[in-house]
N, C-alpha and C positions, 0 to 999 in steps of 0.2 A: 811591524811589517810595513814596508814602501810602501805606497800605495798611489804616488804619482803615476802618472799615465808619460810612457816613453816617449823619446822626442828623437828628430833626427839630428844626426853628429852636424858640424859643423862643414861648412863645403870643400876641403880640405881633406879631412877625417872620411867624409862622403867620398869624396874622387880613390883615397886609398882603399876603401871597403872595396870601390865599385874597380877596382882593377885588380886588387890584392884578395881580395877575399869576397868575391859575388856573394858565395852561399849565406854567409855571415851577415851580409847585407839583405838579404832575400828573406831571411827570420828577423829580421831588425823591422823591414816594413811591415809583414806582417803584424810585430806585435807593436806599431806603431798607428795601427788599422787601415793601412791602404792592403786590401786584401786582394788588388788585381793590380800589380805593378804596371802591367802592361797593356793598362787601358787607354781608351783614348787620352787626349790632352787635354778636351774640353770637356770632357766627363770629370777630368779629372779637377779642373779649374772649378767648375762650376757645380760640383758635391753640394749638396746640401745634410750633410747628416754633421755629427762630429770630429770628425777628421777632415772637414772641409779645409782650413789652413795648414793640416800638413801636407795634403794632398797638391798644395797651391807650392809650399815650399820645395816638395821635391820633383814637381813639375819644372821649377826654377830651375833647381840642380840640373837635370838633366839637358835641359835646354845647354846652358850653360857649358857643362862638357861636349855638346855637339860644337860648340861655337868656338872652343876655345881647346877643349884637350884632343879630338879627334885633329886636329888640323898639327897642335904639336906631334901625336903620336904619325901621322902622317910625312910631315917631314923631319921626324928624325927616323923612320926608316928607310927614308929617300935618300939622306946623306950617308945610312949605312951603305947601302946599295952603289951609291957614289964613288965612297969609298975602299970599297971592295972593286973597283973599276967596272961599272957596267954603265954603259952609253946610255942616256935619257934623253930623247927631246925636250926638251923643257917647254917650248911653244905649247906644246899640244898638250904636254901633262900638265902645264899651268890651267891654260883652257878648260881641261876636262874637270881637274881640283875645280875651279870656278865657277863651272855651271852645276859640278854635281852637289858643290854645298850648299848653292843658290838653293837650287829643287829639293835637295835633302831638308835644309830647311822648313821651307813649306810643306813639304811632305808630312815631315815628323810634326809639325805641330798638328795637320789638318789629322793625320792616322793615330796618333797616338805618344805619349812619351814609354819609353821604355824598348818595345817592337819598335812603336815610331822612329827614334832614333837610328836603330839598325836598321830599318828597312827602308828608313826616309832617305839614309845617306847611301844605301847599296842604292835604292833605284835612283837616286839624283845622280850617282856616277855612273848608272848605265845609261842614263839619257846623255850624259857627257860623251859617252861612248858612241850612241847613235849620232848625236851633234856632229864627233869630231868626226865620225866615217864617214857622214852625209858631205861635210866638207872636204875631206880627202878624194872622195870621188873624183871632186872636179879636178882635181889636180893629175889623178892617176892610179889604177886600180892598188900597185902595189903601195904606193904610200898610204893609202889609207887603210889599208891592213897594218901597214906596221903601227901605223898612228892609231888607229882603233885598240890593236894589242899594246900598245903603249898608255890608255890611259886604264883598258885592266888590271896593271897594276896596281892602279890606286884602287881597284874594285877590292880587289884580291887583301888589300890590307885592310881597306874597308870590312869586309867579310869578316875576314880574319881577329879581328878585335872589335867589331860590333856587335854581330850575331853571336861569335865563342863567348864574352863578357854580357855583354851589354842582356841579350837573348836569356842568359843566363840567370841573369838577375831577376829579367818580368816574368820569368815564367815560372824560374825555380828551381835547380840542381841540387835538392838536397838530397835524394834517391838514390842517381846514380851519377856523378858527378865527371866521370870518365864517358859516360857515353851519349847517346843521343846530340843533342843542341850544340855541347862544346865543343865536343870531338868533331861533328861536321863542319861547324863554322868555323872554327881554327882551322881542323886539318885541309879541308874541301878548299875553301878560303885560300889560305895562301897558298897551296897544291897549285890551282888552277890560276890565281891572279897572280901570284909573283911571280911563279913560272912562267906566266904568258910575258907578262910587261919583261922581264929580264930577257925573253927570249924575241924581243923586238930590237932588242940593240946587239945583241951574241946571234946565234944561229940556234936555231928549233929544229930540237932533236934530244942529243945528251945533253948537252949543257944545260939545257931546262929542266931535265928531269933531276940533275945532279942538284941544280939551285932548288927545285921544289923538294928535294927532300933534305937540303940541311934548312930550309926555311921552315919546314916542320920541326927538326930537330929542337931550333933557335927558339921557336915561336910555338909552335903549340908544347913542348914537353919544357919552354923555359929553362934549357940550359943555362943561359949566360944567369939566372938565380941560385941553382943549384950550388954551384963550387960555396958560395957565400954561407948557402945554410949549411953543409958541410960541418964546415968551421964553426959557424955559430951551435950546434950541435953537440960537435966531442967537443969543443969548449966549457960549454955549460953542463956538461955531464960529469965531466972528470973532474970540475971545481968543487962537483958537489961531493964524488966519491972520496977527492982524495984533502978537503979540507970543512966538509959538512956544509958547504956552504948554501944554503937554497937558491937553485938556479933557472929551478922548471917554469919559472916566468918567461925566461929567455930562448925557451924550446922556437923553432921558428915556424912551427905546425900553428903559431896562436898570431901568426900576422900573414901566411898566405893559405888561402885553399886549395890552387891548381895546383900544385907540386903532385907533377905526378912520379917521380922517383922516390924512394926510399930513404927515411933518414936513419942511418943507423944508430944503436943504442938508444933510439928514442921512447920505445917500450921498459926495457931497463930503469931507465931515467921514471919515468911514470910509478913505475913498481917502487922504486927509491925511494919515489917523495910521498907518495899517497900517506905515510903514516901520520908526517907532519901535516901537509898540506892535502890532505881530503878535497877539499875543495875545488884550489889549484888541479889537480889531477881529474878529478873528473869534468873539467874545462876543456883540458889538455883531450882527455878521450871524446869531448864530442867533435873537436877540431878534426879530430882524426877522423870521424865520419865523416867530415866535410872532404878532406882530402882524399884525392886518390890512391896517391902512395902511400901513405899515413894508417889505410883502414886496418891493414893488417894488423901492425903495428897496437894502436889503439882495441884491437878484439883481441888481441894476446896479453897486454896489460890488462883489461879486463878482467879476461876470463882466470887470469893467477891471484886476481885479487879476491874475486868473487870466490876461490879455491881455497885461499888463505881464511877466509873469513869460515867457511865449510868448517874446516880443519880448527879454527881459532872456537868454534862454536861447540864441536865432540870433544875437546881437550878439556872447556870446562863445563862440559853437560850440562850444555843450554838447547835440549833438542826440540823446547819447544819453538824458539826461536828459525832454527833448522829445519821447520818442518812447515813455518811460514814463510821459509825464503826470502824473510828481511832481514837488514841491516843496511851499513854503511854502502855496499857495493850487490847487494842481491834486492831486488826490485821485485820480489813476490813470484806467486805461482801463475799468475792470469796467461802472461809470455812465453814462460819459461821454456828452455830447450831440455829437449828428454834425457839428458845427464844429468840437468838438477833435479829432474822430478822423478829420475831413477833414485836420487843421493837423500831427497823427499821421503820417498816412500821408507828408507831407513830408520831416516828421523823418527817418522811414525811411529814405528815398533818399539825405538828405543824413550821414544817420550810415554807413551804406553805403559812400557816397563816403568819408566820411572815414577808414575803418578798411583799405578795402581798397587792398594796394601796386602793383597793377596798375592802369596810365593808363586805356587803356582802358575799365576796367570802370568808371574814375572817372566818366570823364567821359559813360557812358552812364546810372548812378546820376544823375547829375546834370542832363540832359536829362528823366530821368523825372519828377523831382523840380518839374523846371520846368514841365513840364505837370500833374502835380497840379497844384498854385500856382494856376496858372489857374482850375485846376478849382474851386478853394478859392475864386476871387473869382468866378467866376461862381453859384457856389450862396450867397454872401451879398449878393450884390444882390439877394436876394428875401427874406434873412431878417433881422426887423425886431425881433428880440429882442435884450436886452439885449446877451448875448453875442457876436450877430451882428455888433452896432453898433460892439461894445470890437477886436472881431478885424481889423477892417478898417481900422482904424489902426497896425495890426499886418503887414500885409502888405505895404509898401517896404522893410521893415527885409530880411524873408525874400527879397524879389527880392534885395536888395543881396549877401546874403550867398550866394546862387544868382553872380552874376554874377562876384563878389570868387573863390569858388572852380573857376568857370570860366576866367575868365582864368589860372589858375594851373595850370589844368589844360591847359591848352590847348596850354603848353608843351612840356609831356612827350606831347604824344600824336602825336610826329610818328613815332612808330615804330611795328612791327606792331601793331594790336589784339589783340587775346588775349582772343576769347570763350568760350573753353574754362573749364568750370565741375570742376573739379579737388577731389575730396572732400567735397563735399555737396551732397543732392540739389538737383536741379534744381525750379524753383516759376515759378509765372506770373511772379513779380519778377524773379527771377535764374536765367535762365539758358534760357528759353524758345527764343530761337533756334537754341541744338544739343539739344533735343529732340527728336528724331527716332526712327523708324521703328518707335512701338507704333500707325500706326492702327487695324491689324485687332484687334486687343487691346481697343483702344475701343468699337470694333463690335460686339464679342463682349459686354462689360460691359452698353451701351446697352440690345443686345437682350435680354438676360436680365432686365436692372432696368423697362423698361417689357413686361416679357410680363404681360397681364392675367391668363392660363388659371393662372396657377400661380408663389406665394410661393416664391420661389429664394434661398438665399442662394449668395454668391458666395467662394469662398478663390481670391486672386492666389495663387504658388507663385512660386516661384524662388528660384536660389541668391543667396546675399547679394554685394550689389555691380550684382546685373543691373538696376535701376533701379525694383524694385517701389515706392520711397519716391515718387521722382520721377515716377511714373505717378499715383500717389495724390492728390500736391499739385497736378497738373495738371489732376487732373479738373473742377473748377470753372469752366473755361474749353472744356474739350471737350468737359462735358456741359452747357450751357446753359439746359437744361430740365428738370435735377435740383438738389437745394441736396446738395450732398456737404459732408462736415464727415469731416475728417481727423485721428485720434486716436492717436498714438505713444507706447505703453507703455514706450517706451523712456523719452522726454523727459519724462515727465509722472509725478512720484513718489508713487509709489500703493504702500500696505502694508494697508487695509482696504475690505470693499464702500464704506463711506462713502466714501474719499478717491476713490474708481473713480469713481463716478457724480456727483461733485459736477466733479471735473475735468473729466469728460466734458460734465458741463454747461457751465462754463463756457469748455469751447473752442468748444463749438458754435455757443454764445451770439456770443464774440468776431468767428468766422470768417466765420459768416453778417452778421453786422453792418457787418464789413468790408468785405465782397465783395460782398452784396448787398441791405444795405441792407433787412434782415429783422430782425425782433427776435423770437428763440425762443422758447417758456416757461419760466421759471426752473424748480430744482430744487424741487420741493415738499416744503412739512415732510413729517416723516415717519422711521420706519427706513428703511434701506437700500434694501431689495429693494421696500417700498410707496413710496418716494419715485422710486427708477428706475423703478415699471411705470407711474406713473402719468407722469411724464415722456415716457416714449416714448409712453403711449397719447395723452395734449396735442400732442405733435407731430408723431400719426397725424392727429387731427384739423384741425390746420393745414393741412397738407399736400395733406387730402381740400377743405377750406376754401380753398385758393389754386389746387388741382388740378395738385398737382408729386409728385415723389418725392421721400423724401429719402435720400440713404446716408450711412451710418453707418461710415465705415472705420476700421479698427480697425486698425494697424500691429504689427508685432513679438506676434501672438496668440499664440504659444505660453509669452512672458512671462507670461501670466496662471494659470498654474501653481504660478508662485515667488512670485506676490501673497501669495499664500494660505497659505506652508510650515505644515503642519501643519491647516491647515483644510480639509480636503477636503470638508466638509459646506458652507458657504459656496461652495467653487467649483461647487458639484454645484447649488447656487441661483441661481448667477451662470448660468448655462449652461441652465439651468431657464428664465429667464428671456429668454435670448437665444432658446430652441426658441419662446417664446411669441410672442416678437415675430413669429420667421418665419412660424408659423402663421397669427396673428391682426390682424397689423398690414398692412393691402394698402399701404398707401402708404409704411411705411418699412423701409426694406433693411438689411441688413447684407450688409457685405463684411470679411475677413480675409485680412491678409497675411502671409505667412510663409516657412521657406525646405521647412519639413518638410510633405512631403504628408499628408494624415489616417490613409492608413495603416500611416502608420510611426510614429503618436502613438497613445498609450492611446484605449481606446473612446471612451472619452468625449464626444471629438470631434463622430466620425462619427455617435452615438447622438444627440447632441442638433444640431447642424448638418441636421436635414435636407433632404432637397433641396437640398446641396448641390453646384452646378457648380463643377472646376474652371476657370482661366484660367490658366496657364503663361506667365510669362514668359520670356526666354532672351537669348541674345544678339543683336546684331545681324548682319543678314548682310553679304555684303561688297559689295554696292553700296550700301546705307546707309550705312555704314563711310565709306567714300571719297566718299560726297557730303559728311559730316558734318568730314572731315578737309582737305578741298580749297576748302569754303564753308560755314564755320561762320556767317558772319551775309555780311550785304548790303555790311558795307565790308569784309572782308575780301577781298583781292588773291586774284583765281583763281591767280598763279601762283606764290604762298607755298609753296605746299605740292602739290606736282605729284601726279599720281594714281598714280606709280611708286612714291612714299615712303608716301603714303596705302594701298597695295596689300602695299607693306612691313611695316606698320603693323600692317596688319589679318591677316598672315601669322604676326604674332609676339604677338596677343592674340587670336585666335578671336574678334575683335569683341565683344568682352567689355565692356562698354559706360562702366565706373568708369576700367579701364587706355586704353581707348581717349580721353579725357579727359584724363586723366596723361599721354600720349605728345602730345599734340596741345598741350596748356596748355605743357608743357616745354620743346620742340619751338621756340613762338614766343619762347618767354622768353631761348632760347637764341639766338636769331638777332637779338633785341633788343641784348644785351650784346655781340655781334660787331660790331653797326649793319647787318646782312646785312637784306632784302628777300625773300629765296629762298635753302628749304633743299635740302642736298646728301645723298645717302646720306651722306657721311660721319658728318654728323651725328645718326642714329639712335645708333651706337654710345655716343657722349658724352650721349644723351640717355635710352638705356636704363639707364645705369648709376644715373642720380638715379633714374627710375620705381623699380628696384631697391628705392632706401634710402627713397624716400619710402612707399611700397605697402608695405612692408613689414609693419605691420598684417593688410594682408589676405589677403598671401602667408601666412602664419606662422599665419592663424586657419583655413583651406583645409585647410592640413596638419591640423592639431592637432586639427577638430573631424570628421577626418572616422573612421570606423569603423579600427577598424584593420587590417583587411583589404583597405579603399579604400584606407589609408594605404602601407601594404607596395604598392598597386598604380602607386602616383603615384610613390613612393619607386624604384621598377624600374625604372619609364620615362624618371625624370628622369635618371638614369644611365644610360641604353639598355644597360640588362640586359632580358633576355627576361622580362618581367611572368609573378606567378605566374598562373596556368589561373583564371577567373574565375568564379564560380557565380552564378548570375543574380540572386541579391539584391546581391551586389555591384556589380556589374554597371551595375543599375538605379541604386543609388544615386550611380553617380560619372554616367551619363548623364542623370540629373534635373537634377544641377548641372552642367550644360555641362561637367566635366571631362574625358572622353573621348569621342574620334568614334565614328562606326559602326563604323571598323576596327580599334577599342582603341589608337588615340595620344593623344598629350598635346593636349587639344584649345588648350591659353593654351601653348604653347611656350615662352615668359616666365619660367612657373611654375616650368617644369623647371629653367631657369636656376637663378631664386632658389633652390631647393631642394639644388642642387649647391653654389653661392658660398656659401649664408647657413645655409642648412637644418639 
């Protein structure tokens, strides 16, 4: 990797950028560290950081073209003008040219290089102007009108090529490069000064007007360039079609910016070469941002490549690739425009399909995937942008390869389905239909989150495994009329406020844009804790602006402790922060999940959560249980799984909702491999034993994290020895976590197992 620090070109190479290509120049100082082009001159002379000698060199520069290139671009418009036959005083225009470079001079050193230069040399020529009228006076009111209007001309070109260029450069046109600065200082510019000064020697009326608008023509849209790039253009285009020749070096988009006309076939030409020249081309496409005429152009070549790659990625079933929007030409999800994160969400299902061993699940991934699809061509029959145009060429490839993996699927799925979702949470995508039995839980959340009387926040509770994740990622679907945005400390690796609140940005950003098609406020500059409040207070205001709520869920909260090791001043501002929000924010919520109630966590908590309601999650009961294990979806055979074995079932996990999953997923896998239709008790035994070794994680975390007084107590039972005598903090804590019934038994009977065989 380089690693030298950039320099500026040569005064030459400088004068070309600074006429030819401003914008190009204006990212050159930038990354050269003059980060304000257009500051003073003795600010800029007299820097003292690192960039103090570039800043002195292109102080020089610029000097330099006031002295030398303004005066030729000066009179070689004068002799245009000449030449075209239009009457000049030369007395006066001489005069005026001579005191206004005088003053522009000093001007531009004392105000600034860059501005300075434009502005030093428009006002040295209006003081020319005052000069010469003060002088005309004496002589007679009409001559010094004319004489006055005669050295506006030199204003007028001044303008016209100071401010449109010069303006351009210190300040920046990479945005919108047609409008604002350029377009006024050219157009305005020679509108008003060539017009006037030509109409000092003709007559003022039409002919001025006629002159100021082919001086626009000439001068701000750069005709007399145009015919040249032309040529240079189909030249290097057709060299390349009709003899292989690589020519997209010589496209003329990589030596001017201002071209504001259209070069044709220059998109073509882009799409051509990118295969060989990658590189090159996407050179080519940031030039076209610079350019006006060009953008198009540049977001059509683009968006066919980005199209091609689409297409190049479902032919050889690479959808994981496809579904992170990298490569060559796709630049990720964070940006993206809603055709690629429509073509996204595809990828998902079909990468899905591809990864997971179960038919079944395949062939419902892929079903899904097929209805995006659709979805995906019914939202681009209405959209007529470049991108819209390239994707839709794009999508027989993706049905084919929808069809190629169903057919294949199709084979294997003559056996049980297997909806059972075994080790990770359940979400609208996967796994939605054995979701079951939190709706009161819902209801409970619902009302708390729309009570107008009074800012709640919310802590879920429950022991780990009861489904507080899966309730989380659901809510987007159960609550309809809230934007819930879903935040897991776990998955998301966070070691400072910074990485906390930029994360949490950018999930919120993602999930909302996904799901509903909202676009958040980004993370605003700033430190930490002024870039988070100001964040959440922008999307209080949304919020009160769409008239929704939004919640804010926060997963695994008690992680936020270990963010911080050693910072306890930070976590005391992080929680500071969060007390505000509850306070002050009506429209956005926060919710926390976790397994430890607040009063078994330092104050902390409690002191800044206030008004906080619990919501307790726990297990399922046993008609839930046995509906979820008897008809887990719509094709599943009611009489797989008879409600004797499902009663079994539920008898040997206290409908603990993770092992309930693991018996039910096992269960069918096992009767897969037999070719069986319908299970027997016997098969619980042979199916207990895998739940055994695969659970075995969360058997092993149950024990180990719990007090060691709950431990000694699970420890008795699991060997039915007489449990020692309980004291009611104990007590509470094994029945928070569904561990013991009312009567002090093993409430997962499973557990005891485990703990006896493995324990």
């Amino acid at each position: 990797m380089n690693s030298e620090k950039p320099t500026l070109p040569r005064f030459w190479h400088f004068a070309w950028l600074f006429f030819m290509q401003p914008t190009t120049l204006h990212h050159h100082l930038k990354d050269c560290g003059i980060e304000e082009p257009g500051a003073p001159a003795l600010r800029l002379w007299f820097a003292k950081d690192d960039a103090r000698s570039i800043k002195r060199q292109y102080a020089q520069y610029m000097l330099t073209l006031l002295l030398i290139a303004m005066p030729i671009i000066l009179l070689a418009i004068t002799a245009l003008f000449i030449l075209l036959g239009f009457p000049i005083n030369f007395g006066k225009w001489a005069f005026g040219v001579a005191v206004g470079v005088g003053i522009g001079v000093g001007i531009g050193v004392g105000i600034g290089v860059g501005i300075g230069v434009a502005a030093g040399v428009v006002v040295g020529m209006a003081d020319g102007v005052m000069v010469g009228m003060a002088d005309s006076a004496a002589i007679g009111m009409a001559d010094g009108v004319l004489g006055g209007v005669a050295y506006s001309a030199a204003i007028g070109v001044v303008i016209g090529v100071g401010i449109g260029v010069l303006y351009g450069v210190a300040v920046g046109i990479p945005d919108d490069v047609t409008g604002g600065v350029a377009s006024s200082g050219v157009a305005i510019g020679v509108v008003i000064g060539v017009a006037a000064g030509v109409a000092a020697g003709v007559e003022i009326g039409v002919t001025a007007g006629v002159t100021a608008g082919v001086a626009v023509i000439i001068v701000f849209l750069r005709i007399f360039l145009y015919p040249f790039e032309i040529i240079l253009q189909f030249a290097s285009y057709f060299l390349q079609t009709w003899f292989n020749r690589p020519t997209l070096h010589w496209v003329p988009v990589l030596y001017h910016n201002l071209s504001y006309l259209p070069h044709p076939l220059l998109a073509r030409h882009i799409i051509l070469a990118a295969p060989t020249q990658p590189q090159l081309a996407r050179q080519v496409i940031t030039a076209c941002s610079y350019s006006p005429g060009q953008r198009r152009a540049g977001q059509f070549a683009l968006a066919h490549l980005q199209a091609q790659e689409l297409e190049r990625y479902a032919q050889q079933q690479q959808f994981k690739q496809a579904l992170e929007l990298q490569g060559e030409w796709l630049a990720g999800a964070a940006d993206a425009p809603a055709a690629l994160l429509a073509i996204r969400e595809v990828a998902r299902y079909l990468h899905s399909a591809d990864t997971t061993l179960i038919a079944y699940h395949r062939k419902e991934h892929l079903q899904t995937a097929e209805q995006k699809l659709k979805a995906v061509e019914n939202q681009l029959l209405l959209d007529s942008s470049a991108l819209g145009i390239a994707l839709k060429n794009t999508l027989a490839t993706w049905k084919n390869q929808i069809a190629v993996l169903s057919s294949q699927t199709q084979l294997q799925t003559q056996q049980l389905p297997n909806p059972f979702r075994a080790g990770n949470p359940l979400s609208p995508n996967y796994g939605q239909d054995v979701f079951r039995g939190r709706e009161e839980l819902v209801k409970r959340i619902e009302s708390l989150l729309f009570d107008v009387r009074q800012n709640n926040s919310i802590a879920l509770l429950g022991a780990r495994r009861t489904g507080k994740t899966s309730l989380l990622k659901m809510l987007p679907i159960l609550l309809p009329d809230a934007i819930s945005i879903f935040f897991d400390l776990q998955d998301n690796p966070i070691d400072s406020p910074d990485s906390f609140f930029k994360r949490l940005a950018e999930s919120a950003q993602e999930q909302t844009r996904q799901e509903r098609r909202i676009r958040l406020p980004p993370l605003p500059k700033g430190t930490a804790f002024e870039a988070g409040s100001q964040w959440l207070k922008n999307l209080d205001a949304l919020a009160h602006q769409q008239q929704q709520r939004i919640l804010i869920c926060i997963d695994e909260f008690e992680r936020l402790e270990n963010i911080f090791p050693g910072e306890r001043r930070q976590l005391l501002q992080l929680m500071g922060l969060f007390r505000a929000t509850i306070q002050h924010r009506h429209h956005v919520r926060l919710l926390v999940s976790g397994a430890a109630p607040f009063d078994e966590l330092d104050s902390l908590w409690s002191d800044h959560f206030i008004n906080v309601r619990e919501v307790r999650i726990g297990h399922l009961d046993k008609k839930t249980a046995i509906e979820l294990l008897t008809s887990p979806s719509k094709q599943f055979p009611q009489q797989a799984i008879s409600a004797t074995i499902a009663a079994a079932i539920f008898a040997r996990t206290g409908g603990q909702p993770f092992l309930l999953q693991y018996y039910g997923s096992n269960l069918v896998e096992h009767l897969n491999q037999q070719h069986r239709r319908q299970a027997e008790m016997a098969d619980l035994g042979i199916v207990e034993e895998q739940v055994l070794e695969q659970a075995t994680y969360y058997f092993r975390n149950t024990v180990q994290n719990a007090p060691e007084s709950a431990r000694a107590v699970l420890l008795a039972l699991a060997e039915q020895f007489q449990p020692p005598s309980l004291d009611k903090q104990t007590q509470r804590w094994l029945r928070r976590r569904c561990l013991i019934t009312e009567d002090g038994q093993l409430q997962i009977p499973v557990l005891g197992t485990w703990i006896r065989e493995y324990g």
